[in-house]
N, C-alpha and C positions, 0 to 999 in steps of 0.2 A: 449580667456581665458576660462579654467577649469570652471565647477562650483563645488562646493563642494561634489556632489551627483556622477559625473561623476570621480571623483578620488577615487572612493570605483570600480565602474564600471571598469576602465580603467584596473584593478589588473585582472578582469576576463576577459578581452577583450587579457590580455599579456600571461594568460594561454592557451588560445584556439589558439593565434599564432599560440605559441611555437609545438602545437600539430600539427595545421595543417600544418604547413614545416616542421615534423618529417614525417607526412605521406606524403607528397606530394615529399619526396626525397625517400621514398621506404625502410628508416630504420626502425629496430623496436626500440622497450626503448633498448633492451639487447644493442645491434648494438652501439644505439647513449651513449649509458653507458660508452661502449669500448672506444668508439672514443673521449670524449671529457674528460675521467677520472672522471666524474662525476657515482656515481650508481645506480644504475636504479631504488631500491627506491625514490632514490629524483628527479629523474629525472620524473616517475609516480607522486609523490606528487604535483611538478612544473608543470604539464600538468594538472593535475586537481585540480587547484588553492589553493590547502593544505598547500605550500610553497612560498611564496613571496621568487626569487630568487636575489640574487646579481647580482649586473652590471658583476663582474668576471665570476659568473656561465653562464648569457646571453653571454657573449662576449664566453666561452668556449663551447656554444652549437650552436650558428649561424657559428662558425670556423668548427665545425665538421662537419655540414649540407652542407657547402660551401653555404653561401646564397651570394645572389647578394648585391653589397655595397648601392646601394640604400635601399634596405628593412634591411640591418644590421640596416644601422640609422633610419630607421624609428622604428625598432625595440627596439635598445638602447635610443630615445626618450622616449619612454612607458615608459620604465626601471625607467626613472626621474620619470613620473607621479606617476606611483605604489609605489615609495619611499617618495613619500609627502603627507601628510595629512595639514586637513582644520578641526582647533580645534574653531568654531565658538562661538561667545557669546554668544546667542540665546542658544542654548544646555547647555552651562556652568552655564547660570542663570536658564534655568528648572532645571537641576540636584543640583543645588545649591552652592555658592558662596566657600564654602567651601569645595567642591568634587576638584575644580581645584587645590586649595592650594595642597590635596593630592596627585595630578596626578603629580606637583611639585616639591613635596618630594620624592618622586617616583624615578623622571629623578635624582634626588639629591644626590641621595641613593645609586646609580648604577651607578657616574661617579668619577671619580678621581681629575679632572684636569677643573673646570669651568670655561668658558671667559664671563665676560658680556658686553656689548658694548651698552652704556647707551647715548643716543644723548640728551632727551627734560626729561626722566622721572625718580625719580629713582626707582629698581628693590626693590621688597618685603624681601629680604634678608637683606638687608639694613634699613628698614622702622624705626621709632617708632612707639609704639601704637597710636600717636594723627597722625606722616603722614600718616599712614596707614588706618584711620579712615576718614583721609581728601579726600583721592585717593580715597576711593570706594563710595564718598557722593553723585555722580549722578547716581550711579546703583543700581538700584532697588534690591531685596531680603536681607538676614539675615546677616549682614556687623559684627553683638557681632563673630559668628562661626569663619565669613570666617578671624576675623580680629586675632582671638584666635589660630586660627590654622597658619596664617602667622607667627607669634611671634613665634610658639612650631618649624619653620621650623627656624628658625632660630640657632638654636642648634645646626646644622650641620657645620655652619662658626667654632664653637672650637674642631671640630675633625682634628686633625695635619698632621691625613692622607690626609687628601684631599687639595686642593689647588683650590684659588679662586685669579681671577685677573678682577677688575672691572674697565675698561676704560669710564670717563664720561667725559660728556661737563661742562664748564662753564653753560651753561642754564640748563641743567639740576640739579644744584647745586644750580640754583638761581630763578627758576621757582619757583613764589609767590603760590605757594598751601596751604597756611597756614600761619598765624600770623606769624610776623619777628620774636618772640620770640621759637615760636616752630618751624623756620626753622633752628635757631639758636641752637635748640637742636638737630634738624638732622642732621646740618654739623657735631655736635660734633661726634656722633657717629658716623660717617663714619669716621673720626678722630680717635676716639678711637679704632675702627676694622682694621685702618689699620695697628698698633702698630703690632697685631696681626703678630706671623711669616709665618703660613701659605694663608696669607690674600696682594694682591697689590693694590693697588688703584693710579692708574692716571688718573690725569685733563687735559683734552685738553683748553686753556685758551679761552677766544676769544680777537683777537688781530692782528696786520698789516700783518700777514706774511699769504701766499699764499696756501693752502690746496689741494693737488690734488683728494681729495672724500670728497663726499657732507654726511652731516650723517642723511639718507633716512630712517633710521628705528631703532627701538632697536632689540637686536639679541642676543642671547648664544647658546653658543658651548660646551656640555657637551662632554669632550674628546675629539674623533675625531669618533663619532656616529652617533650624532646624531645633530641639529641647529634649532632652532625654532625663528621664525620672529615674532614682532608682526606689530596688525592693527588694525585700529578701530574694525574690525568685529570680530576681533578672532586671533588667531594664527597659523600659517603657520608651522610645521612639516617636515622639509627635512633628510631624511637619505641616501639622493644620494651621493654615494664619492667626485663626481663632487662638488656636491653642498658645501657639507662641508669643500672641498679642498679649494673653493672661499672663503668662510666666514670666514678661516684658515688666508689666507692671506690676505684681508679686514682686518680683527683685527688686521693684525700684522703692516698695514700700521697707523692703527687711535692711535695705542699703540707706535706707533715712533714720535707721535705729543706729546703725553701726558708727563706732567710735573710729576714725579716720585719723589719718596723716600721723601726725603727732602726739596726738593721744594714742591714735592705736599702738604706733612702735611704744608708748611708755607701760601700755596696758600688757602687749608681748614680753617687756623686760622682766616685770610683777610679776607674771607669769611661769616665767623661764626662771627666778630667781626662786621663788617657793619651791618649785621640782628640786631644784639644786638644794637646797636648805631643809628638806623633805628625808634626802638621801641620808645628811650627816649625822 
């Protein structure tokens, strides 16, 4: 396994390859430009680590080289690495509780089309100001910023351009993080967002029938970009097609579980009514 330090590394180790089986097959940039349709600016950039290239651009410059199918893949392996970052906690709580929310808003801002795939927790889009204050009680730094700045990202859910689909679990919906009363008020609102036309919301129940994926992480998929995993440590960063393509169809399997539309808002009510009736 990667350590975090070595996937900054790995991106310099994919440029100096790429160069040295440029030289080692006797082309120059001009040569390998022609041959792979790629142009020799970027091709110069990609050799000297300026350019993190695509899996497509690698696949079209090991084709031109003619490399051996053994070092394609070991080649196209890198390619994953160079396309994943390791966005650890430790860093997030020096720079401050509130820098990640922005980084957040960021991926928010610049996607179209969000999936979230919510297994045990739910996603800061969603929060209120008390679950949101609950979620960050055992992490250390300035929780008034980072909690002020999740609420302001929230804004983003009533732009009609965009489109949000949040598949969660029953535990997730029912994991005790907070007084029955204020969990009570979180069902509502995810109830209420889901009313929302640009907004889905399905519940996977828990219940007899058979699952074939186990739900091993939370995970979103802004468009077909970019997928960020989390862990206790931090968050995982994948921009490999590969990868994205997997986490495309993972979603599309835990979202054919999920109780939808109509059902779901009833399955939310049942939900939100037990919290309440829990309390008295």
């Amino acid at each position: 396994m990667l350590e975090p330090e070595e996937l900054g590394q790995s991106k310099k180790d994919l440029a100096q390859y790429l160069r040295e089986l440029r030289k080692a097959s006797g082309l120059s940039g001009e040569r390998l430009a022609v041959r792979s349709g790629i142009s020799q600016s970027k091709i110069s950039k990609i050799e000297t680590g300026k350019v993190l290239p695509a899996l497509s651009d690698v696949e079209r410059i090991i084709a031109a080289l003619d490399v051996p199918q053994d070092i394609a893949q070991e080649i196209t392996s890198l390619v994953r690495i160079t396309h994943t970052e390791f966005a650890d906690l430790r860093s997030s709580l020096k720079k401050g509780l509130h820098r990640k929310q922005g980084e957040l808003a960021s991926f928010e801002a610049n996607a179209s089309h969000m999936r979230f795939f919510l297994p045990s927790m739910l996603t800061g889009l969603l929060h209120t100001p008390e679950y949101a204050k609950a979620s960050l009680e055992t992490i250390p730094g300035d929780h008034s910023k980072a909690i002020a700045r999740r609420i302001e990202r929230q804004a983003v859910l009533y732009d009609t351009s965009k489109h949000f689909t949040f598949i969660l679990t029953e535990q997730a919906l029912r994991w005790p993080l907070c007084d029955p009363v204020v969990m009570a008020m979180q069902v509502g609102r995810i109830a209420t967002l889901a009313m929302l036309p640009n907004i889905v919301v399905g519940v996977i129940p828990l219940g007899p029938r058979q699952l074939s994926e186990g739900p091993l992480s939370t995970f979103t998929l802004y468009d077909e970009s970019l997928v960020t995993a989390e862990t206790f440590g931090g968050a995982v960063l994948m921009k490999d097609p590969r990868d994205i393509a997997y986490h495309l169809g993972l979603f599309k399997v835990f979202e054919s579980y999920a109780l939808q539309r109509e059902e779901s808002k009833a399955f939310l009510a049942t939900v939100q009514s037990e919290f309440i009736q829990s309390r008295e």
